[in-house]
Each structure stands twice: as C-alpha cells, then as structure tokens.
C-alpha positions in Angstrom: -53.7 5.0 -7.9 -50.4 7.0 -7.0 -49.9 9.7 -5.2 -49.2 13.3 -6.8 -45.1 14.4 -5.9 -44.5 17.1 -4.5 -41.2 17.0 -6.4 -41.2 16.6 -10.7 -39.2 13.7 -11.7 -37.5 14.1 -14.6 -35.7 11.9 -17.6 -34.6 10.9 -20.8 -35.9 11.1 -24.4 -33.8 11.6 -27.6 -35.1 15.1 -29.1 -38.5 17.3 -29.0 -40.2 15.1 -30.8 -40.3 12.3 -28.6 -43.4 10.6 -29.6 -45.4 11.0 -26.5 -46.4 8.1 -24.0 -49.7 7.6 -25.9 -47.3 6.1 -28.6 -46.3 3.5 -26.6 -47.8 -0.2 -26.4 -49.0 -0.9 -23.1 -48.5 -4.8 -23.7 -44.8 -4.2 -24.1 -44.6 -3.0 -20.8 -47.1 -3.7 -17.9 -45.9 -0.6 -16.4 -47.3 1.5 -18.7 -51.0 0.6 -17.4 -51.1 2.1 -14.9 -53.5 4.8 -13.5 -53.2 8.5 -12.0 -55.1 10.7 -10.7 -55.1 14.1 -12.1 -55.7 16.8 -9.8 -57.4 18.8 -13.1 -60.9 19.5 -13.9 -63.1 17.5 -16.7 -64.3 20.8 -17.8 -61.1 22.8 -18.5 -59.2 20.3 -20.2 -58.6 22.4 -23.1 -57.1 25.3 -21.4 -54.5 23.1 -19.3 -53.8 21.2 -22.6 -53.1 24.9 -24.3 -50.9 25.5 -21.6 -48.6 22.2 -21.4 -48.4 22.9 -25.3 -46.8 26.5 -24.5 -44.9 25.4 -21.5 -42.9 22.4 -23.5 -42.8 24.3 -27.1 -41.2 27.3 -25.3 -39.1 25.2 -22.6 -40.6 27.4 -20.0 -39.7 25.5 -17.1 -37.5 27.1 -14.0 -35.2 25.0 -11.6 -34.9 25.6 -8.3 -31.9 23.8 -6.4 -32.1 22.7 -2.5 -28.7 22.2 -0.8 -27.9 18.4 0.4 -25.5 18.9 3.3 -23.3 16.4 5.1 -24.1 15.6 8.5 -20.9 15.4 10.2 -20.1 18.9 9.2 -22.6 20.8 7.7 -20.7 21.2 4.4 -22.1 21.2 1.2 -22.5 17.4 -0.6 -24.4 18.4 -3.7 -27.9 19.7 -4.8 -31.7 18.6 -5.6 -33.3 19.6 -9.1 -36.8 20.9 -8.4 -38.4 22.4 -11.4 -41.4 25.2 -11.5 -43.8 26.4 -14.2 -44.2 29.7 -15.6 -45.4 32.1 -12.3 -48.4 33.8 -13.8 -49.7 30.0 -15.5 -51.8 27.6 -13.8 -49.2 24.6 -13.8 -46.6 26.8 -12.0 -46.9 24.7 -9.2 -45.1 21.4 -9.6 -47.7 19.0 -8.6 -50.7 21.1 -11.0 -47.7 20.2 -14.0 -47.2 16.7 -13.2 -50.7 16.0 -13.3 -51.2 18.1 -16.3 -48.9 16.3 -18.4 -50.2 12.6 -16.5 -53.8 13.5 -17.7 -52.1 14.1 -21.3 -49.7 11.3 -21.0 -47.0 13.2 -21.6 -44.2 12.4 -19.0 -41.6 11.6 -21.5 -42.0 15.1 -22.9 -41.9 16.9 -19.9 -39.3 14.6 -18.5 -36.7 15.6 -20.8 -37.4 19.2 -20.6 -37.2 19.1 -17.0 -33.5 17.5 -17.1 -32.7 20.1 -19.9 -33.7 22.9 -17.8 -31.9 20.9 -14.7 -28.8 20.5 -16.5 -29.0 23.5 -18.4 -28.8 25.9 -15.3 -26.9 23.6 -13.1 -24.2 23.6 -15.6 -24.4 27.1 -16.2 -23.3 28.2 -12.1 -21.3 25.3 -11.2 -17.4 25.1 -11.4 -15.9 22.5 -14.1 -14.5 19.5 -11.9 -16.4 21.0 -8.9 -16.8 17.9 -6.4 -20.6 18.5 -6.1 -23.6 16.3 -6.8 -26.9 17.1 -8.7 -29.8 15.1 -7.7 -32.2 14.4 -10.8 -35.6 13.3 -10.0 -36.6 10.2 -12.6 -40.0 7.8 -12.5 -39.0 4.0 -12.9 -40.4 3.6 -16.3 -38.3 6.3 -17.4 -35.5 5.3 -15.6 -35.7 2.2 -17.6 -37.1 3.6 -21.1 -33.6 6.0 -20.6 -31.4 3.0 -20.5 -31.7 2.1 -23.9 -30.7 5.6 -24.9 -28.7 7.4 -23.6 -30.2 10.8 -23.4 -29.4 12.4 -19.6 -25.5 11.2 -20.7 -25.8 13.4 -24.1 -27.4 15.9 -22.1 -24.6 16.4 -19.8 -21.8 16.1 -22.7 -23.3 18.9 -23.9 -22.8 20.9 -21.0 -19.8 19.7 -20.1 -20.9 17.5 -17.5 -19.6 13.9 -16.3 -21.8 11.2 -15.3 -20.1 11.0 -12.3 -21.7 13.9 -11.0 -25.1 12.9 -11.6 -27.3 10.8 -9.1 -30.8 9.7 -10.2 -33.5 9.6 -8.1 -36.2 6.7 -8.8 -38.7 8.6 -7.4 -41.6 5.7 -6.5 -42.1 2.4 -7.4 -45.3 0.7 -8.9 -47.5 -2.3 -8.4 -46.1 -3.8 -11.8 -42.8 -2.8 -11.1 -40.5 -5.3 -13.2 -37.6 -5.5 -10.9 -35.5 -7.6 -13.5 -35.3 -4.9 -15.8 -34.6 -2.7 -12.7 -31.6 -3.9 -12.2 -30.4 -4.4 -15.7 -31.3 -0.1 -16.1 -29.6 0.4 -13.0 -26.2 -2.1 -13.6 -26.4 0.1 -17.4 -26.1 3.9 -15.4 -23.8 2.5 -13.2 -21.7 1.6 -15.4 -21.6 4.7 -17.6 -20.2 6.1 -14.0 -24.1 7.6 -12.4 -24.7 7.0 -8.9 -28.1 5.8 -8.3 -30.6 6.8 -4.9 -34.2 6.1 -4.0 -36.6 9.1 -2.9 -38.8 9.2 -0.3 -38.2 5.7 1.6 -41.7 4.4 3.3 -44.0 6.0 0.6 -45.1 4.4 -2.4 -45.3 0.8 -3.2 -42.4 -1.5 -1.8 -39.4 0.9 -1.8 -37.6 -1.5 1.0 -38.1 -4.2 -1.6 -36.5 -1.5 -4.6 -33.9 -0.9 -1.6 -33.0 -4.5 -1.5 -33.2 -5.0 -5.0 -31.2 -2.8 -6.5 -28.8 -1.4 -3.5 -28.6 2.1 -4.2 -25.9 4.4 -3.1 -28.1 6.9 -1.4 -31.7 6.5 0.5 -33.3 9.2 1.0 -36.0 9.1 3.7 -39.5 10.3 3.6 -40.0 13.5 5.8 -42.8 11.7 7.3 -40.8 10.0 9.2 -38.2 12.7 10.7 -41.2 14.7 11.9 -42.6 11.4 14.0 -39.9 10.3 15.7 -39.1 13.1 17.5 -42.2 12.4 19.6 -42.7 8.5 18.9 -40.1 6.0 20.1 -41.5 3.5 17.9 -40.7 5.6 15.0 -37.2 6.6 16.4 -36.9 2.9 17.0 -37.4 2.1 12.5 -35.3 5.0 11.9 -32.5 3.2 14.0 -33.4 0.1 11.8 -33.2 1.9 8.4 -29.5 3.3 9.4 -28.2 0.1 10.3 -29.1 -1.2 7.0 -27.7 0.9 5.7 -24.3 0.0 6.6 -25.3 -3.1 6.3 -26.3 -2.4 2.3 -23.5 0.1 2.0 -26.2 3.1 1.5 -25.8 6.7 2.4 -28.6 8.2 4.0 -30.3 11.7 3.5 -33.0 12.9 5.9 -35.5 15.3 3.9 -37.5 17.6 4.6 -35.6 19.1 8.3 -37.5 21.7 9.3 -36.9 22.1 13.1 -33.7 22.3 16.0 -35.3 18.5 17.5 -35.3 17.1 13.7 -31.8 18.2 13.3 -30.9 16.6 16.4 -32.1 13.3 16.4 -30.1 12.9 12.4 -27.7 13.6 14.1 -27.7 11.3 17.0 -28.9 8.8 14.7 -25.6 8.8 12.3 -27.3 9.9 9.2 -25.2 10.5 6.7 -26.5 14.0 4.9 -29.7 16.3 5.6 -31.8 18.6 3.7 -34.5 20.6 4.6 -36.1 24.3 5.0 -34.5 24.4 8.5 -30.8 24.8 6.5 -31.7 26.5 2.6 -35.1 26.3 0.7 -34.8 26.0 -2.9 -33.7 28.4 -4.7 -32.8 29.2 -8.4 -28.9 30.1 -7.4 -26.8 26.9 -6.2 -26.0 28.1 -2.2 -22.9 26.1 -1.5 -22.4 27.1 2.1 -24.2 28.3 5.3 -24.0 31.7 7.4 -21.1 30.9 10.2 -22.7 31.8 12.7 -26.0 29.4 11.1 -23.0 26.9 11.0 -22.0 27.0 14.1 -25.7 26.7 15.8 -26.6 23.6 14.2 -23.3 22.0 15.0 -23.5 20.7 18.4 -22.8 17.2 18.5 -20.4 14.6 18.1 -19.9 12.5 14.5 -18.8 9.6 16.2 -21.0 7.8 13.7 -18.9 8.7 10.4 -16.2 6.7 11.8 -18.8 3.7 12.5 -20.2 3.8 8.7 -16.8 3.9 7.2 -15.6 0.9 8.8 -19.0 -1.1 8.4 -19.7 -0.5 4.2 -19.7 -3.8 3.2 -19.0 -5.5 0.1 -22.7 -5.4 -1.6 -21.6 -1.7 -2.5 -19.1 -3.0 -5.0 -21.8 -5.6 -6.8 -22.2 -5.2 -10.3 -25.6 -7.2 -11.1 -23.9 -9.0 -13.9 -26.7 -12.2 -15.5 -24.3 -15.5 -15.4 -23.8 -17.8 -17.7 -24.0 -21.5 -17.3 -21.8 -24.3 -19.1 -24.4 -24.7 -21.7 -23.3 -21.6 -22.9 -21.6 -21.2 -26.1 -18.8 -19.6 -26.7 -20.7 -17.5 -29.5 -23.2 -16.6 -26.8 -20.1 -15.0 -24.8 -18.6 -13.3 -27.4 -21.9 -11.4 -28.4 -21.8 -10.2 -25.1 -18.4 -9.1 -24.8 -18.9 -7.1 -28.1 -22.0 -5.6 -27.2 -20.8 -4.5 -24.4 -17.4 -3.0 -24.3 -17.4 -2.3 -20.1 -17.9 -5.7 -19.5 -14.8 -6.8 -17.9 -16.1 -10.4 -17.2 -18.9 -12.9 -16.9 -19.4 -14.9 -14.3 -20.9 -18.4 -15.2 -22.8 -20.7 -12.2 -23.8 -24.4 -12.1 -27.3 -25.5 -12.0 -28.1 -24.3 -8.2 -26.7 -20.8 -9.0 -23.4 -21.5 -7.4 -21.0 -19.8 -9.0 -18.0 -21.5 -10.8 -15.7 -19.0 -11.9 -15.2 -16.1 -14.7 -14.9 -15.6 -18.0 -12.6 -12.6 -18.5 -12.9 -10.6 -21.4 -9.5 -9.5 -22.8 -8.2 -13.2 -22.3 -11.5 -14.6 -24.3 -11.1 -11.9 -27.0 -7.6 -11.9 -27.8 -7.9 -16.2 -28.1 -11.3 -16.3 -29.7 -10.0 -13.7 -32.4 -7.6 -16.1 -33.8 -8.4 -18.0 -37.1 -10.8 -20.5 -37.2 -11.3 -20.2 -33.6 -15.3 -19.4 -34.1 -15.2 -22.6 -36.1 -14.2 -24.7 -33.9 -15.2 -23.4 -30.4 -17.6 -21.1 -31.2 -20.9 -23.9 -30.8 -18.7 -25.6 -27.8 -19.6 -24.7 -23.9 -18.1 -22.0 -22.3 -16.1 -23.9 -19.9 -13.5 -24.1 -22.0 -12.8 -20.2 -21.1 -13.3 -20.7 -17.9 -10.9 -19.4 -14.7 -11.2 -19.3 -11.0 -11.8 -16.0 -9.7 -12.3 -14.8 -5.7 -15.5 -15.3 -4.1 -16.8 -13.5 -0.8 -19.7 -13.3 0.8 -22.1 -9.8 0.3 -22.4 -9.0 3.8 -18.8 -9.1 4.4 -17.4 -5.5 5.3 -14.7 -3.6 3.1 -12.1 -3.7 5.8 -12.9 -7.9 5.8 -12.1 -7.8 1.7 -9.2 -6.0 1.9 -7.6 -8.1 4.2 -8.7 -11.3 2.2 -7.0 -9.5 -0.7 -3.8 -9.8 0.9 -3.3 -13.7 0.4 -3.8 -13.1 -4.1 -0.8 -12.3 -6.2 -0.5 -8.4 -7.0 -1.8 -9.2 -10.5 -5.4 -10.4 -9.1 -5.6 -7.2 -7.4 -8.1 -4.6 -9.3 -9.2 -7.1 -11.2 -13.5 -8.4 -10.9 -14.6 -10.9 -8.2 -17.4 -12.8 -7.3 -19.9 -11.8 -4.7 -22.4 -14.4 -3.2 -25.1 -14.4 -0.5 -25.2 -16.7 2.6 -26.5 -19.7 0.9 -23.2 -19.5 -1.6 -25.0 -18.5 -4.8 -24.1 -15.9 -7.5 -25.4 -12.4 -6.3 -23.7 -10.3 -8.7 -19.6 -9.4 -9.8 -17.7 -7.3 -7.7 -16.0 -4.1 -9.3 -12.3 -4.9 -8.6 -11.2 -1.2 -9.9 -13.9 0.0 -7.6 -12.9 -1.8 -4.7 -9.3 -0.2 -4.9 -10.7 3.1 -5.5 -13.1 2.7 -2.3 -10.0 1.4 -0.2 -8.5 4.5 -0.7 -11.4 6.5 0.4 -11.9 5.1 3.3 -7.9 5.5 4.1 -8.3 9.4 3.6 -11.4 9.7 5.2 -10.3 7.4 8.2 -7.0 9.3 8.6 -9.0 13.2 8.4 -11.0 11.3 11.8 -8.6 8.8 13.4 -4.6 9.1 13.9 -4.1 5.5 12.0 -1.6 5.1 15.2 -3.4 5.0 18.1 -7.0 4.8 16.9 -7.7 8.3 18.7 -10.0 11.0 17.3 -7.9 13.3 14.6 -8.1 16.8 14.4 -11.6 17.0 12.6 -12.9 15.3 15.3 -11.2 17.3 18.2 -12.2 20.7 16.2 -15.8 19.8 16.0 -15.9 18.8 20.1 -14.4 22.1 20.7 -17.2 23.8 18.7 -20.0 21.9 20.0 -18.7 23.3 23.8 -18.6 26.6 23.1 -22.2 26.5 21.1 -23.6 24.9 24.0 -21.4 27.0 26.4 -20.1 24.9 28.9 -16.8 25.1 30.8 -13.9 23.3 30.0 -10.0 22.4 30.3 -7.8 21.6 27.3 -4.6 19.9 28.2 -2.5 20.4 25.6 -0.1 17.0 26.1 3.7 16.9 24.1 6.4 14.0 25.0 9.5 16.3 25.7 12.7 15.5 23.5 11.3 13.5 21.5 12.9 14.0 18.6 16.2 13.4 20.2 14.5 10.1 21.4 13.2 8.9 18.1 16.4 9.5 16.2 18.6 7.4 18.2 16.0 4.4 19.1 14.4 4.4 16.1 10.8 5.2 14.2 9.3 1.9 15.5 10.3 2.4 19.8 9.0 6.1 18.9 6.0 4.5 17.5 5.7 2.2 20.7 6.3 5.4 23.1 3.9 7.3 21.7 1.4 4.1 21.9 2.1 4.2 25.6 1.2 7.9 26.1 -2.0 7.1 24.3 -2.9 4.0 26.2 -2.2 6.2 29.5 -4.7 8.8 28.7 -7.4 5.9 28.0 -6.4 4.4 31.2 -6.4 8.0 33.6 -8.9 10.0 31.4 -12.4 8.1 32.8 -15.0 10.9 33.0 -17.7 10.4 30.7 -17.7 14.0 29.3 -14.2 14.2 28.9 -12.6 13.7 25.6 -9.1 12.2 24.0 -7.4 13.3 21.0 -4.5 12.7 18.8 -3.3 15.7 16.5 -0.5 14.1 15.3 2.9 12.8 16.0 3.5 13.2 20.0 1.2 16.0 20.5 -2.2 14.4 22.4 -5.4 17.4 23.0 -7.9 16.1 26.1 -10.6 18.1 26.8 -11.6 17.9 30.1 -15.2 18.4 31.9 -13.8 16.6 35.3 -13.7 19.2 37.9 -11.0 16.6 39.1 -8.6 16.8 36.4 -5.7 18.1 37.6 -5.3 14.7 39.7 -6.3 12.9 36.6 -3.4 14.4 35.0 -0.8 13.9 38.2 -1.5 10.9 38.2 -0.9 10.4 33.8 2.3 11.8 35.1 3.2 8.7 37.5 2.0 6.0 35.5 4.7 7.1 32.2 7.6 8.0 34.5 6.7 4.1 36.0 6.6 2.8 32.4 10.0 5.1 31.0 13.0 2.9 32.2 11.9 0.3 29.6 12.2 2.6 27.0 15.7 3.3 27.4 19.0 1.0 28.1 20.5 1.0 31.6 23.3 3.3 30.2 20.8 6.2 29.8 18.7 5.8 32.3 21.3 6.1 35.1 22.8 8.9 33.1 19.4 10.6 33.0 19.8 11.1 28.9 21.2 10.6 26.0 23.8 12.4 23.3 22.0 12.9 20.0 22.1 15.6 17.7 19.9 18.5 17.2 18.5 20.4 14.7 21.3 22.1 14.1 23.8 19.0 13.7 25.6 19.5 16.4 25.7 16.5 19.3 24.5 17.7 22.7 23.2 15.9 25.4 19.0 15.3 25.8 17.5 14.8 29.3 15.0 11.8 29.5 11.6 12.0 28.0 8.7 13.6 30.0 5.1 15.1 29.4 4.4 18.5 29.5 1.1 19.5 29.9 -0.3 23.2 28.7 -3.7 23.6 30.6 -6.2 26.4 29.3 -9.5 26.9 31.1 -12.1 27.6 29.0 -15.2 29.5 29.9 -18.4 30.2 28.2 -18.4 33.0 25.6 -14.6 33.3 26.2 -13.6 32.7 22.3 -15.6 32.6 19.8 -14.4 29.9 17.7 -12.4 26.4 18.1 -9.6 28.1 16.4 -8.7 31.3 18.6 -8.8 28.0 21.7 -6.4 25.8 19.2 -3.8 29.4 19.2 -4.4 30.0 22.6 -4.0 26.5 24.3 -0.7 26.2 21.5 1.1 29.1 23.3 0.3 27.7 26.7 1.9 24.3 25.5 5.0 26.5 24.5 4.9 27.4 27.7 4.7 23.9 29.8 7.7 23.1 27.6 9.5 25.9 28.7 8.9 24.9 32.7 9.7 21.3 31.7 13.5 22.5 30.3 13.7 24.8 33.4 12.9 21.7 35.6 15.5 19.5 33.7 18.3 22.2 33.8 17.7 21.5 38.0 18.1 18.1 37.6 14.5 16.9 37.5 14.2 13.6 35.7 11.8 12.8 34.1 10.5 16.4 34.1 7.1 16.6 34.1 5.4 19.6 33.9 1.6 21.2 34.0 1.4 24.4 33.1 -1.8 26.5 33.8 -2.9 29.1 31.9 -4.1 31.8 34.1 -4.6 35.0 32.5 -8.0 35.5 30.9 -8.1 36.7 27.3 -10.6 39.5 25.8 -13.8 38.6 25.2 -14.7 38.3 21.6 -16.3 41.3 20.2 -20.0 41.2 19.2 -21.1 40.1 15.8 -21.4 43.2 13.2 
C-alpha cells in the first residue's frame, strides 16, 4: 500500500466529464491495480462522497504557493502548487481529499481541478514573460494518461501560459511502474518545452531507479533526510552522494522542507542547488517573490563556491532526448509514419543488432526526397539505410564543457543540429538536443561570467559581494585592498589588448602567489581593478611584498627604450600626447570592523573612494620620480555607524 501525501498531485483530463478512474480497464494498465489506503471511515462513506461531489461540481478547491529559492542567493526560482479544501468541510486538509477521492477512484477528476485551480490563480498574480517557475504536483499514471492529451498544455493556453514555465512533479512511483512508457510520457512533455522533477527522493518505491531512468531536471529531496543529517554523518555522508549525482546526471537539486538555521546550513555547504521550507515562506495563497532584507541577509552566510563547480560539471545526459531507434530492417514507410506523426522529431537514430548506434535519419532531408513521385513505390518497403547519415556520437557522462570543445572539429553547419549520445559500453542511450546544447552553452557563459572574470578564473563581482555580506552577518574584521594597475590605459593602447591581457594575468597570478591565508579572499571586478579581502593580521607585508614581486616582473613588459626612460608617450583621454610613467599598483586599504556598515554596498563606495585615493599618492610619488610607483593607501578615518533598523 502507499503512503497518503502530504502534498495533492495534480493532472490532466480533457473536460468535467472525464469519465472517472472506475471507467478505466485495469488490464490495460497494471498500474491501475493498485491499492490505497483511505484514511476515511466505512461508516461515513456517504457524507465524504456528498462532499467530493460539492467540492469538484463547484471547483471549490484553494491553492496555496510555497516559494522555491536559489541557494546561492536567496532569490526567488519559482513556486510549489499546494491545493486545500473548502475550510469549514471535512476534506479541507489535503491528505483527508486525496484519500477521499482514492476511496472513490476519482484522481483524474480531482487531478484536473487541482491544475485548474493551480493554473487558474497562478496565472492570475504572475507577470506575462515573468522568469518564474510553477511546480505542479502529478501521480505517474497521470503523468502518463496526460501524455496522450494534452490537457495541462490547453490549460496553460488558456491562461496565457507557456509550457516552459511549467515543471511537473511525479510525485511517487509504484511497484508496477512501467518505466518504458515513463520515458516515452516524459520525452512527449519535454518536448512540448515542460521541465520535468521527481518529489520527495528516498520515499516511495525506487525513485533512484525513476532518477536514473528518466533524468529529470530537478530532484527534489525528501525532508527526511535534511532533518537527519544534521546530527548523523552517515546521512550527511548520502546527501553528499545524491549531489554528486547530480552533476553527474545534470539534475538540480531542491532541499524541502528547511525548517531550521543548521538545515539551512548544511544545503548550503553541501552545494544544493535551491531550498524550500517553513524556515524561509510557508505557503500561502499570494505568490511571495522575495524575502525581508534583513531575513536576506541572515541566512546568507556562506560562500557559493559550489555554483561554479555544478556549472562546469553538467554533463551531456541533460541534453538526451529518449528517442526509440530504428534498425536496418526498418522500412522506409516505417520512418515516414513517424516523421509525420510527429512533427518535433528532428531525427531518428537507427542502431545495429547490439544497440550500437549507426547513424541518423534526419527528417527534412528524408521528407523533402521521400515526397517525390513514386518514391513510396519504390523505397517505401526498402530498409532504411538507404537514408542513412553519420551523425556525432559522445559518451553520456561526458561534461558540457568536454562537448563543446568536441564541437569545435564539425563544420559550422553540424552545429545545432541532433547528435547521438551513448553509454560506456558504446550503445544508443538516447539523441542529443543539438538546439539545446547551444542554448545551454550560452547559459553557462552568462552564468560563468556573473561568477568568474573569464580572464583570470577569479571570483566576479557576485561572488566578491556575497563574501563581503557573509563577513558583516557573521561580524568579523576585515581589510579590503582595493588593487588598480596605474596607467593602464596608456599601457594598453600602445602595447596592445593581448600584453594588457598578459599584464593583467600577472597581477592576478601575483595575488594567488602572496595572498596564502586561508580566510583571505581574491577577486577580480573587472578589467585591472582586483578586490582581496583580507583576514591576515599580516597583510600589510603580504601586500609589500605583491609590490616587489610585479616591479621584479615589469621590465619584460616594456622595451628597453621605456624602461630606461621610466615611461612612455601615449595619448590620453583627451587626444592630446603626454608622457605616462611606468605601470604600478596602487593599493586602497579600508579596515573593516564589525557593525561598521551595514551592507556590502556602503563597503564597495567606501573602499572605491579610498582607491581614488591610493591613486592619487601613486601620481604624487611619480611626479618625485618614483618608478614604479607603488602605493598603499590606508584608510584611517572611521565612518558613522549605521543607524538602527526602523
């Protein structure tokens, strides 16, 4: 027997009168054997049945929406549908409705009200084109019964709504799950452009094997297990496990049910990808789309090292397409039926004997030749092979970044177009979304270039911002050292973009090299300008001696004319040609102590002007024939305090 959800899960049926699952022949589908337990009473069957009748007649049902947040930032990612009953009936609670309309076989029924009600109200508050997500909750069976029709997608037309902005939830699995028809329902969603996750990981029958079956783009992970491992290593230790298979898988994982500091803590150490939770919002009929500030602010204390990690480790099973092959003794008939029927089938991939595949079938090249007179005559009994063209192959487990370089050795017209993905042992696992791929590629470019300067490999300024924050939360002492290369400009305009490139490279690799306490912190914001944030009581010295090492490494950035001059002529902003000294680094130094600013912004203004200022002792120092002219400045005024929260 199955459990009771807390949750309702909710999908598809055509109209109101839907026959009900009673209707349905239980030898079609094994599935539809199986056995509940109904939480209501023998003896008041009548008076629940009276009530289901009102509740789906008059569409009584209320949705409540929990925020899903991302990790890294504590921004919202999207929502969770959760419907309620009527408040003064008997089924108000979710799990008294589910069993009423179990006992009455009548998911179906109250499957598609709950996604009207869902949709209906969702719709209703969000903004068209908004970037959120809504979460809908859906049993297998109906997951798959829904394939065939179509329903959630003229749902969401009706509103307005985009399958893109939809992920389904398969709630739990069953003994008599028939995983090839799983995948089929899955590859059909996917296609009309819905994501796809799996609810509550590590309850219900074999969810790892649903995990491995149909790769879903989300996982989200049974509370059970957030609550144990804050106490039990061995449960920390499968939570480990379950996020490194998820990059493995190419999965983005949501920790439920957060309810306490330690539980938000160890997601976060763990690198999962979004939370959700009492701790952050309960649900609630209105759509909350952000937290309190100061809330914000409290829950963010550590780093998100782990974002970078993910996005350079989703690996090429994301893009699968579970595609059936065909073999050589198909016709060509065969292939056009399916082209036909199908008009987002870009290609079919057709395998030998042993599953190997051979190649692809792609689908306006067939068409447009199989179209021509008499061509069904004469091919249309013959094998397939005749149609047949070599396509890329690469392995499942290989990474995104791996692909893309692979991609670089195929003519541009190969690029977007489908490829083959196989497992280990070299057979067919499913066809790679080419237009995917490319769309992905440029995802992880933004995202990569919002954490990492794509020049040095350093932490960008989301990264830098979130480290300040999680100091003053936590309200230790610190030092930023605001580093610029002075006339620079001047520098890059007469060597060129690419010895700019190569100076700026060496100011980076310096700071690796001097920068070595393990609380300390490196940054690049952009162009020459470098943030460290130090927690070295000994950084001064670390930064006399940054100032050494790049007046040791100059002289090979400049010819022997300039460096015995001790400059060069350029022009400045203005046009007009003056003469520059030699590059230095100036250093603006801002001590930070606890409860001295209130937010990583008012430290960005403040340590700016004291870079403005090292600048201005660097020229100073130049004008007295200093070269290079180094220069720390340290700030040592202390600013107001920032006033008290209202």
């Amino acid at each position: 027997m199955a459990r009771t959800r807390r949750r309702l899960n909710y999908h598809d049926r055509p109209n109101t009168n839907m026959p009900t699952d009673a209707h349905h022949n239980v030898a079609e589908n094994p599935m539809n054997a199986i056995h509940y337990t109904s939480h209501i009473r023998n003896d008041d069957t009548s008076d629940w049945r009276l009530t289901l009748d009102d509740i789906l007649c008059r569409r009584a049902l209320v949705a409540h929406f929990q925020p899903i947040w991302r990790a890294r930032d504590l921004t919202c990612y999207g929502w969770e549908a959760l419907i309620r009953g009527p408040q003064d009936s008997p089924l108000a609670r979710p799990d008294a409705l589910f069993s009423a309309a179990r006992a009455a076989q009548r998911i179906a029924e109250l499957d598609y009200a709950c996604r009207e009600a869902a949709i209906a109200a969702y719709a209703h508050q969000i903004a068209n084109g908004a970037p959120h997500k809504l979460f809908l909750n859906v049993e297998p069976l109906a997951f798959i019964q829904g394939a065939q029709k179509g329903w959630t997608r003229h749902l969401l037309t009706a509103h307005g709504m985009a399958p893109s902005q939809v992920v389904i939830e398969i709630t739990e699995a069953s003994p008599h799950l028939d995983y090839d028809t799983l995948r089929q329902a899955v590859t059909h969603y996917r296609r009309q452009g819905f994501e796809i996750a799996i609810d509550d990981l590590g309850e219900g029958y074999a969810s790892l094997r649903v995990w491995s079956e149909i790769r879903p783009d989300y996982v989200k992970l049974d509370r059970h297990f957030v609550h144990q491992a804050v106490t039990d290593g061995a449960v920390r230790r499968f939570l480990e496990a379950v996020v490194m298979l998820s990059q493995t898988t190419g999965s983005r994982i949501v920790a439920e049910g957060v309810e306490k500091a330690a539980e938000w803590h160890l997601v976060q150490q763990l690198g999962f990808d979004f939370v959700q939770g009492f701790l952050f919002a309960p649900p609630q009929k209105t759509l909350v789309d952000s937290l309190p500030t100061e809330k914000r602010r409290q829950w963010l204390q550590t780093g998100n090292a782990q974002v970078l990690t993910k996005a350079h480790t989703r690996n090429v099973a994301s893009l699968a397409l579970a595609i059936p092959p065909a073999t050589l003794e198909t016709n060509n008939e065969t292939i056009y039926a399916r082209f036909t029927a199908d008009p987002d089938l870009s290609a079919i991939p057709v395998v030998d004997t042993d599953e190997r595949p051979l190649g692809l079938i792609f689908r306006h090249p067939f068409l447009e030749d199989f179209a021509r007179p008499y061509r069904h005559e004469l091919f249309g009994r013959k094998s397939c092979q005749h149609y047949l063209s070599k396509a890329f192959a690469i392995r499942s487990d290989a990474t995104i970044h791996e692909l893309s370089q692979q991609l670089q050795t195929l003519a541009l017209t190969e690029l977007g177009r489908p490829f083959l993905v196989v497992g280990e042992s070299g057979k067919y696992l499913g066809l790679g979304d080419g237009q995917a791929l490319l769309r992905t590629l440029v995802e992880l470019q933004l995202e990569a270039a919002r954490y990492a300067n794509p020049l040095t490999g350093l932490p960008g300024n989301l990264p830098i911002n979130d480290r300040i924050q999680s100091l003053l939360t936590q309200q230790l002492p610190f030092v930023v050292a605001y580093v610029d290369i002075a006339h620079f400009k001047a520098y890059n305009d007469l060597y060129g973009f690419e010895r700019g490139d190569e100076l700026i490279r060496l100011v980076a690799e310096l700071l690796k090299r001097h920068v070595t306490h393990p609380e300390d912190f490196i940054g690049h914001i952009g162009g020459d300008d470098f943030i460290v944030l130090f927690r070295d009581p000994a950084w001064q010295e670390r930064i006399t001696a940054l100032f050494s090492a790049y007046t040791a490494a100059l002289p090979s950035f400049y010819s022997s004319d300039d460096w015995q001059r001790g400059g060069i002529e350029a022009e400045d902003r203005r046009g007009n040609v003056v003469f520059h000294p030699l590059s230095a680094l100036t250093v603006g130094a801002l001590p930070v102590l606890p409860q001295q600013f209130d937010s990583y912004r008012a430290v960005a203004a403040a340590a700016a002007e004291v870079k403005k200022l090292a600048k201005k002792l660097s020229a100073d120092q130049a004008k007295r024939g200093i070269v290079p002219a180094n220069a720390l400045f340290t700030e040592r005024r202390q600013p107001p305090a920032p006033s008290a929260p209202l």
